[in-house]
N, C-alpha and C positions, 0 to 999 in steps of 0.2 A: 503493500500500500504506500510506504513512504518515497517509492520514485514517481508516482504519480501523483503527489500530494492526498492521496485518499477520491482523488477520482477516477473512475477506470478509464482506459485510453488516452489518459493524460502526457503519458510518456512518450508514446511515438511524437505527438503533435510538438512537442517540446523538444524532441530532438531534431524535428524537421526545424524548427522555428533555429535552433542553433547551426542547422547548418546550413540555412540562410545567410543568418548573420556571419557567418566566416566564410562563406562565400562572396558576401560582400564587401567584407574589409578586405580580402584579398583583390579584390575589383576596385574598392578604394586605392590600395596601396599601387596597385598597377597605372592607373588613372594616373594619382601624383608625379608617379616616376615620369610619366611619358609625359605630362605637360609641363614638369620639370626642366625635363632634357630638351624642350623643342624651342624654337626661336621664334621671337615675338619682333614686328620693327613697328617703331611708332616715330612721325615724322612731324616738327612742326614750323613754321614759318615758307609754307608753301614748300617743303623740301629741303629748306634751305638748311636744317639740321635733323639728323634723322640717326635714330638710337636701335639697337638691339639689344636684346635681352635675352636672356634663358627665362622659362617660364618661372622658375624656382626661383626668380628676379633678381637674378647677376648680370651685369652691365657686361655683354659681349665685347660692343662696339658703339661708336660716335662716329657719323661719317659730316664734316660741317663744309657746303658748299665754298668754295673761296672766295666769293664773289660777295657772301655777307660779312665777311671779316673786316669791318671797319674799326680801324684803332681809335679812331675818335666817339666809337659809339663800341663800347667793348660790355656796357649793362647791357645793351640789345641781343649780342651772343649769349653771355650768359643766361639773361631770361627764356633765348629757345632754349637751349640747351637744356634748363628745369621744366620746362614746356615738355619736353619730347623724353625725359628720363620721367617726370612724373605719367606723364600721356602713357609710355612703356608698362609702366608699373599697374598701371591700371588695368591694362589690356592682358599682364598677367594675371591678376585677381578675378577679371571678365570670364577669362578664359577658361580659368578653374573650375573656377561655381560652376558654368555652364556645363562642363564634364562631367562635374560632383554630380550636378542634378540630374544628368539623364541615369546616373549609376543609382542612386537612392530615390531615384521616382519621387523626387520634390520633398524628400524628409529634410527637415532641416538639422543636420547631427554638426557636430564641431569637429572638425580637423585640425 
């Protein structure tokens, strides 16, 4: 009586329900890794700075046109440059969820 709390057939449903669940987190952990590993570009000032990222939101790359490098306006770089690494970061957190979601069918669990 005690593996099915005292209700009969409690047990099987209860082990299916567990190996759901570790079915799942194993579909979690797979998810993670691969949007991890994949490369995100996020561009701003018309292209004129344009960043990549690992999903896992490591700064691959900076590619900054030459043509907006003005020394007498060097705030104007900078600000794409937090434009297009913020912009990146974002579009890994987008990208996540979105993954997350189709694996957990809208649950909302915490990674």
């Amino acid at each position: 009586m005690a593996k099915g709390f005292g209700m009969p057939g409690m047990g099987g449903n209860m082990q299916q329900m567990m190996l759901k669940a570790q079915r799942m987190q194993q579909e979690i952990q797979r998810v993670q890794e691969e949007v991890g590993n994949s490369e995100l570009e996020y561009s701003a000032g018309g292209g004129a700075v344009k960043v990549t990222i690992y999903g896992r939101k490591e700064l691959k790359a900076i590619e900054i046109q030459p043509d907006c490098v003005d020394p007498d306006d060097v705030e104007m770089l900078q600000d794409l440059i937090i434009a297009a690494v913020n912009g990146a970061i974002a579009l890994a957190d987008e990208t996540m969820e979105k993954e997350m979601h189709k694996v957990t069918g809208g649950m909302n669990l915490p990674f």
